[in-house]
C-alpha positions as CSV (number, residue, x, y, z in Angstrom):
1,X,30.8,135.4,152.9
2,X,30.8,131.3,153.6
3,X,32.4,132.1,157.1
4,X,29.3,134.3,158.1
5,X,26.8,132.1,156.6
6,X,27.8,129.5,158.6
7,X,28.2,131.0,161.8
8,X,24.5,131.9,161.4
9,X,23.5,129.0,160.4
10,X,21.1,126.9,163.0
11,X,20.1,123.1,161.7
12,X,16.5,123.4,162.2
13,X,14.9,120.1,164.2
14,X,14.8,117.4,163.1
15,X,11.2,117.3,162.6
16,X,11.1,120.2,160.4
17,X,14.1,119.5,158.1
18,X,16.9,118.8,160.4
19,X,20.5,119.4,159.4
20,X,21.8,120.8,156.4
21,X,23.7,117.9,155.0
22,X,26.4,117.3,152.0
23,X,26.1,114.2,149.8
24,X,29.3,112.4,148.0
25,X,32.5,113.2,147.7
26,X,32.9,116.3,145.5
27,X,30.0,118.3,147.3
28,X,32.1,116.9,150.7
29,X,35.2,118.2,149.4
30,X,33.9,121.8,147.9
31,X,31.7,123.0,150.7
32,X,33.2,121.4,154.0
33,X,37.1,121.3,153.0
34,X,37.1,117.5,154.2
35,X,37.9,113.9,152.4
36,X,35.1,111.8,152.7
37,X,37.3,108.7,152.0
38,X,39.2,109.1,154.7
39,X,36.3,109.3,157.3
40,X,35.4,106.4,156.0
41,X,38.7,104.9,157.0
42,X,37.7,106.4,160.7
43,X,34.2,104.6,160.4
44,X,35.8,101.2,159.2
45,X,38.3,101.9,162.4
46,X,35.2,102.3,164.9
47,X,33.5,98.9,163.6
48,X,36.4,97.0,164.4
49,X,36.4,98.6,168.0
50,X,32.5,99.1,169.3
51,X,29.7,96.5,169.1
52,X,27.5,99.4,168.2
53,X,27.8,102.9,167.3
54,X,28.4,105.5,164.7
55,X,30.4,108.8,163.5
56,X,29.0,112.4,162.9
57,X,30.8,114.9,161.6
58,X,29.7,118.5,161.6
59,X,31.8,121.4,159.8
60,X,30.9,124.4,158.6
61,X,27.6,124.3,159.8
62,X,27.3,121.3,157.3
63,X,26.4,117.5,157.9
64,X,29.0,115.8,156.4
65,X,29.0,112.5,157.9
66,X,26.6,110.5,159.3
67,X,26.7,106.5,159.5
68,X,26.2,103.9,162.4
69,X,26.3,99.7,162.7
70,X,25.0,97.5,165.4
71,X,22.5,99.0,167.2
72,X,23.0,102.5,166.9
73,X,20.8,104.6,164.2
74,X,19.4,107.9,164.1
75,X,16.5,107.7,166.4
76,X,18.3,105.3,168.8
77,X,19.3,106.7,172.0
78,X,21.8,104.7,174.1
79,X,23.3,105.7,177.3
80,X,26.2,108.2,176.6
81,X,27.1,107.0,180.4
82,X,30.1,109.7,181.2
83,X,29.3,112.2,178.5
84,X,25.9,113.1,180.6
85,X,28.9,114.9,182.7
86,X,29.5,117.5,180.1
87,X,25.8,118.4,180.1
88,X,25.4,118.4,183.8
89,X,28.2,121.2,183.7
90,X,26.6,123.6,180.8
91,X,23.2,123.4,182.7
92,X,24.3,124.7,185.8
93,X,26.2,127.7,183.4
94,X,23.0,128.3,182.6
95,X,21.7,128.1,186.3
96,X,24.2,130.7,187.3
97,X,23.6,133.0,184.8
98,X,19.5,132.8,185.5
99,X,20.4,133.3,189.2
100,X,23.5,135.6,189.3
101,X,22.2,136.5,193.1
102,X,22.9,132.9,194.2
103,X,26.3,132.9,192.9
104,X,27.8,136.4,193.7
105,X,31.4,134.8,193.8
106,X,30.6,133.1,190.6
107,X,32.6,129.6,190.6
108,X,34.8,130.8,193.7
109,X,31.6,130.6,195.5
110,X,31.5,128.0,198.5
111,X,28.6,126.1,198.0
112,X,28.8,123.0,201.1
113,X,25.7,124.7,202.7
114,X,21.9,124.4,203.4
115,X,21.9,127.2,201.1
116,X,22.9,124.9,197.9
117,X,22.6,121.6,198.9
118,X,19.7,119.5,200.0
119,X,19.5,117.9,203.6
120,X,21.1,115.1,202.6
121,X,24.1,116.2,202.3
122,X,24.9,117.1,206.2
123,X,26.1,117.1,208.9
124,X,29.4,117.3,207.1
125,X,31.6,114.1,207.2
126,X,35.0,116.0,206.4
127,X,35.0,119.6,208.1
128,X,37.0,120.2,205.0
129,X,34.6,119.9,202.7
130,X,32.8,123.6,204.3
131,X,36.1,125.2,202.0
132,X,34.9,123.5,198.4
133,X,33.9,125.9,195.8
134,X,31.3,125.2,193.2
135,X,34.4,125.3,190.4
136,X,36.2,122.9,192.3
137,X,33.5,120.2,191.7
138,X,33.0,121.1,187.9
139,X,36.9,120.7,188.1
140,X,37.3,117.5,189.9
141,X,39.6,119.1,192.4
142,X,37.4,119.8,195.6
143,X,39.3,116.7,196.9
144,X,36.2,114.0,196.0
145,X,37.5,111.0,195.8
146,X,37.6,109.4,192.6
147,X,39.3,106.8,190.3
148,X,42.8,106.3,189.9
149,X,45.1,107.6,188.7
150,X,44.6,110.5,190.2
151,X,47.3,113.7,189.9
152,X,48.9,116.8,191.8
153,X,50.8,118.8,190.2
154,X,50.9,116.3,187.2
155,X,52.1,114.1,188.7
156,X,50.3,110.5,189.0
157,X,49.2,109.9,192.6
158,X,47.1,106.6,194.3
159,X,44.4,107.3,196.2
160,X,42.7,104.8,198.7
161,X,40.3,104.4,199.6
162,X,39.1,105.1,195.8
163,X,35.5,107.3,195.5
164,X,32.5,105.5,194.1
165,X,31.9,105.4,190.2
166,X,28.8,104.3,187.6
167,X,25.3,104.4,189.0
168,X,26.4,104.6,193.1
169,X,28.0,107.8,192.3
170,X,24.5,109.3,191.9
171,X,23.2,108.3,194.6
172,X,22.7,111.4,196.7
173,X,23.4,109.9,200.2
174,X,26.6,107.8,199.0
175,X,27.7,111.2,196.8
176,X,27.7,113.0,199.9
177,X,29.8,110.6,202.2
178,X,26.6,109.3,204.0
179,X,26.7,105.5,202.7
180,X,30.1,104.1,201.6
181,X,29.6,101.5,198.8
182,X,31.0,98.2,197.2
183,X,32.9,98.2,193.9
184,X,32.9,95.5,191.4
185,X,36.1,94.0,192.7
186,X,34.4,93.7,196.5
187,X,36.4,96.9,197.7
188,X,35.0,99.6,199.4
189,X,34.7,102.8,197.7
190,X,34.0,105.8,199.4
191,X,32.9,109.4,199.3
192,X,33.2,110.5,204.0
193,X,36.6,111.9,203.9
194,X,38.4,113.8,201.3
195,X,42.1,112.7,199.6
196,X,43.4,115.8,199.7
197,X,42.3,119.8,200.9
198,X,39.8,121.4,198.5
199,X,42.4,122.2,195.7
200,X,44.9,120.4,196.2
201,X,44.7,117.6,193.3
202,X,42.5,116.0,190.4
203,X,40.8,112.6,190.7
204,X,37.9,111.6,188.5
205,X,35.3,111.5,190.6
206,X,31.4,111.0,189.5
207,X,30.3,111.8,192.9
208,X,31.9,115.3,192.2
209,X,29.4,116.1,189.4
210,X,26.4,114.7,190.7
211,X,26.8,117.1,193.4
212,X,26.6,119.7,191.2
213,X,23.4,118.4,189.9
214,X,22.0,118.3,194.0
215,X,23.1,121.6,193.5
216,X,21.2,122.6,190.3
217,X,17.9,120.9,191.5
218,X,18.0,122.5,194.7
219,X,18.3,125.8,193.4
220,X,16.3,125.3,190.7
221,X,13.5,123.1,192.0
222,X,13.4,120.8,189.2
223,X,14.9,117.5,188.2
224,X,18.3,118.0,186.3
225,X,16.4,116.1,183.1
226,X,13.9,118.9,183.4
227,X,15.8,121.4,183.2
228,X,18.1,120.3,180.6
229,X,14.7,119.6,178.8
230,X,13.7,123.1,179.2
231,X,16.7,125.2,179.0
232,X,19.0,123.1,176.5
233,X,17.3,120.4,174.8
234,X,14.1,123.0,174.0
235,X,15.7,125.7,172.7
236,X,18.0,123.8,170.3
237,X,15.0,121.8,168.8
238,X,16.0,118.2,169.8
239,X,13.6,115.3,169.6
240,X,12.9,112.5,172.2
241,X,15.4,111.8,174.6
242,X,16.0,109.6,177.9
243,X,18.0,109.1,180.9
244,X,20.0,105.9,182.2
245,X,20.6,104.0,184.7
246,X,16.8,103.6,185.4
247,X,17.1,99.9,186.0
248,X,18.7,100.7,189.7
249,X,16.0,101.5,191.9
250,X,18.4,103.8,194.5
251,X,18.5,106.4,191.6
252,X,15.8,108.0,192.4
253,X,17.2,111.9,191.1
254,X,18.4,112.4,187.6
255,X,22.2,110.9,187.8
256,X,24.4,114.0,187.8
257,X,27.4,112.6,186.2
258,X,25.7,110.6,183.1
259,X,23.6,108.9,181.6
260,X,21.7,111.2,178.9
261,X,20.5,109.7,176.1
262,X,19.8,111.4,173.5
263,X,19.7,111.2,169.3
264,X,23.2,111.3,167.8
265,X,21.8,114.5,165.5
266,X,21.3,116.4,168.6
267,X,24.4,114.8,170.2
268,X,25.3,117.2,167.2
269,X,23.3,119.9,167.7
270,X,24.6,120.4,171.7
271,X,28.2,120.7,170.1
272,X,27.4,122.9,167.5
273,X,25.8,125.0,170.3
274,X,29.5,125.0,172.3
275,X,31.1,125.6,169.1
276,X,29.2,128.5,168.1
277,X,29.9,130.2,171.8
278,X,26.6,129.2,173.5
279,X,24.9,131.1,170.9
280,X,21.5,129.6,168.8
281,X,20.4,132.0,166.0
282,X,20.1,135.2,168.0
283,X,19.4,133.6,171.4
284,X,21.9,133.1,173.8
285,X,21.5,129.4,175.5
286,X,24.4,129.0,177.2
287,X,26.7,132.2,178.7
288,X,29.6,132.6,176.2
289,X,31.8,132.9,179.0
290,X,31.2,129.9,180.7
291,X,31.5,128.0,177.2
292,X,35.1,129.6,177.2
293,X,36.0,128.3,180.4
294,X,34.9,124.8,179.4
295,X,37.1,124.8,176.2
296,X,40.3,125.8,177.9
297,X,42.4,124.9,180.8
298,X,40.9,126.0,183.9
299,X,41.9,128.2,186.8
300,X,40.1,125.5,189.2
301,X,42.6,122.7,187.7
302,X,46.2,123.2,187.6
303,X,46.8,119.6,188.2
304,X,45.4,117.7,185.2
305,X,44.3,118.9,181.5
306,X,40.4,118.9,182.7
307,X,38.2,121.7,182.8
308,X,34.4,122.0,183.8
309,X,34.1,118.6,182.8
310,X,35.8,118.9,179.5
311,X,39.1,117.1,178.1
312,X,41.1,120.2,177.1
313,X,44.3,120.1,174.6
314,X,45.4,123.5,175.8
315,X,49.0,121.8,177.3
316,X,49.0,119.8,173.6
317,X,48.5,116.0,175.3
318,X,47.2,115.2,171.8
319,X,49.6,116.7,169.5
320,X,48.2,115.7,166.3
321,X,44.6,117.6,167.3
322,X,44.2,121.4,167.5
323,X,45.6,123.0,171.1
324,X,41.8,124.6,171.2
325,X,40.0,120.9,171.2
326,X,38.2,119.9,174.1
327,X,36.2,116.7,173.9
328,X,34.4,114.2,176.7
329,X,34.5,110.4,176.7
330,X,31.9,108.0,178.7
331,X,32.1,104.8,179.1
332,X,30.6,102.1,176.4
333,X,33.0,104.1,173.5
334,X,30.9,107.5,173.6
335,X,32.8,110.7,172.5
336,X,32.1,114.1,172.0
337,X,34.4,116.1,170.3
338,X,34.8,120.2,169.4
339,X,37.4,121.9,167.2
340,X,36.5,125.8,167.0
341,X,39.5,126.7,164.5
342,X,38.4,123.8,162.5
343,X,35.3,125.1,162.8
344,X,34.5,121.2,163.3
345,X,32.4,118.5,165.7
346,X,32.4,115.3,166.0
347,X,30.3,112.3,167.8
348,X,32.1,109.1,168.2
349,X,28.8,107.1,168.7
350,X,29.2,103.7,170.4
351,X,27.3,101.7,173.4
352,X,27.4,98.2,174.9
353,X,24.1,95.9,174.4
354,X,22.7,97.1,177.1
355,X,23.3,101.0,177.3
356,X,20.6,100.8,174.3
357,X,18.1,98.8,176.5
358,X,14.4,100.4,177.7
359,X,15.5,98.9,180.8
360,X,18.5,101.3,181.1
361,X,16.9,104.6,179.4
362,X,13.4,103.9,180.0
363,X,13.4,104.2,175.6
364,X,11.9,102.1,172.6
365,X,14.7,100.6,170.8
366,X,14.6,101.0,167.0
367,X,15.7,98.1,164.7
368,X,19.3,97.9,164.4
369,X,21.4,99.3,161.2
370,X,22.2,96.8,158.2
371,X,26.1,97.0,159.3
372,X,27.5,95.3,162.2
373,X,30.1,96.2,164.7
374,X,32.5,94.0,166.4
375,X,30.6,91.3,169.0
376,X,31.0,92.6,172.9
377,X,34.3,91.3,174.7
378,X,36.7,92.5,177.5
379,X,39.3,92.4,175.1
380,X,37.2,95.4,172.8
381,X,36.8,97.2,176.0
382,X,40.2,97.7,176.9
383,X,40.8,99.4,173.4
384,X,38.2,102.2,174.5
385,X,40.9,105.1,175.1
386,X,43.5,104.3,172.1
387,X,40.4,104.6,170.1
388,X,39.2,107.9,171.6
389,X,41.6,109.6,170.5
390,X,42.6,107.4,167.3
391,X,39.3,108.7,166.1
392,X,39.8,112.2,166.6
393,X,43.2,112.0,164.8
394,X,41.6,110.6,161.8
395,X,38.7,112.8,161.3
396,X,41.5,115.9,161.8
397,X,43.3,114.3,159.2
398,X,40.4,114.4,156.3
399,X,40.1,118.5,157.1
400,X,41.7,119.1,153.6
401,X,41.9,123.0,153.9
């Protein structure tokens, strides 16, 4: 039947074909169950929002939308800044599953040691932080410090001193307490001591995830980029791709917690992989398991509706989505979105100016699309998170079916 064609359906790359795609309304309507008009009401939304960007929709193993304005096309490759977070996570899935002996208590394992991490990362500056386990980093509850608000119990807490963000968060000597750094606003941000024990709360914290991406390239012996290259992006048949933040010469690893920058069609093709269970065709990429635990909330987080650096819906937060949603935002107006009992994904394109720059992703920029976005302001910024899930609600609301 439909259902079993197009669980085994794989979009072949690009190159060869690419994605299976529906064109106008009526086809729109018949095969994918969805109202074109009303995504491009979602579309019109994001123009008045982003200075660049674009909307994917995937459903039934079908293309059914793809448009962008500003500079975002096709072949651009901006970067997704935060939503590099979500990949860091599924590569070191991938990690565990290739090296079971290194992990033998899974994500309970404590992983502050010579064993996992590189030299860098001692002596310890908290003795605490010899108790976090590696779930609690994918978690953002080993007690990093982060951004605020932060929560325990769900209950909104202030932190201070708050943990470094952006580009000094992957830095491996600042990630690992070593170096304190210098916000924006001329505050010190740091990552020495811990806010709370290894457990006991949920702050944001970039530093977090780029330690799990020491991790991964310690154990691994590669670069986190060549890895994903080789275990994610290879197998699923994307094209060229980047990494940010190349324009600050103390990142000298592959940042951890963002910056990948890849095509929006295989933006696509890495959620159609989580959709479909980790599965492509009849390999397994990613351990189904560990896709699972992404998509729901997470025995490592009771404080906050965050799992291994997903947004999950599982408490409902966003009523008007599914309660099996999970999604990841970075900054610039990047989303990533999955519905399984939609059988539906979605990539909220977007990018400031300069997330699409060589300097940043060390990529050619293609010319820009005919439409245009809405110029670059700190007034369009602030909009980013009513947008996030604005966007979400609207491409839920043309499923038809």
């Amino acid at each position: 039947g439909q259902q079993g064609d197009a669980e085994a359906y794989v979009p072949p790359p690009d190159a060869e074909g690419g994605w299976r795609a529906l064109r106008g309304e009526r086809e729109i309507a018949r095969v994918a169950g969805m109202d074109k008009a009303r995504l491009d009401e979602a579309y019109r939304y994001l123009q008045t929002c982003l200075p660049n960007g674009g909307l994917l929709v995937a459903r039934r193993g079908w293309l059914v939308y793809e448009r962008y304005f500003g500079l975002a096309s096709r072949e651009a490759t901006p970067n997704m800044a935060s939503c590099g977070k979500s990949f860091t996570s599924i590569a070191m899935g991938i990690l565990m599953a290739q090296q079971p002996e290194c992990f033998p208590e899974g994500l309970e394992q404590r992983v502050w040691t010579p064993d996992y991490l590189p030299e860098v990362a001692f002596p310890l500056t908290d003795p605490s932080k010899k108790d976090i386990t590696l779930g609690q980093l994918l978690a953002f509850s080993a007690g990093i410090r982060g951004n605020n608000p932060s929560y325990v119990r769900g209950q909104l807490v202030t932190i201070d001193p708050l943990g470094t963000d952006g580009w000094q968060a992957m830095v491996d000597d600042i990630a690992a307490g070593h170096r304190d750094a210098v916000d924006g606003s001329g505050h010190l941000v740091s990552a020495r001591t811990l806010w709370c024990p290894p457990g006991g709360g949920y702050s944001y914290a970039s530093s977090s995830i780029h330690l799990v991406s020491m991790i991964l390239r310690h154990l691994a012996g590669c670069e986190l980029e060549e890895f994903v290259r080789r275990h994610i992006a290879g197998p699923i048949g994307w094209g060229p791709f980047g990494w940010g933040y190349r324009q600050h010469r103390d990142v000298t690893h592959t940042p951890g917690a963002g910056g990948i920058a890849p095509r929006a069609t295989d933006v696509l093709r890495f959620l159609y992989l989580l959709l479909r269970g980790g599965r492509w065709g009849d390999r397994q990429v990613v351990p189904e398991e560990y896709v699972r635990h992404c998509a729901n909330p997470s025995p490592f987080q009771p404080h906050y509706a965050y799992s291994l650096q997903f947004n999950v819906n599982g408490t409902g937060d966003w009523p008007e989505s599914p309660r099996d949603t999970f999604w990841k935002s970075g900054s610039g107006g990047h989303a990533l979105y999955v519905v399984p009992s939609l059988d539906l994904v979605a990539y909220k394109m977007g990018g400031r100016n300069g997330q699409y720059g060589t300097a940043d992703t060390g990529m050619p920029l293609p010319p820009p699309s005919p439409e245009a976005g809405t110029p670059e302001s700190p007034e369009l910024a602030a909009y980013g998170n009513l947008a996030l899930r604005k966007t979400l609600e609207m491409v839920v609301q043309a499923v038809r079916d």
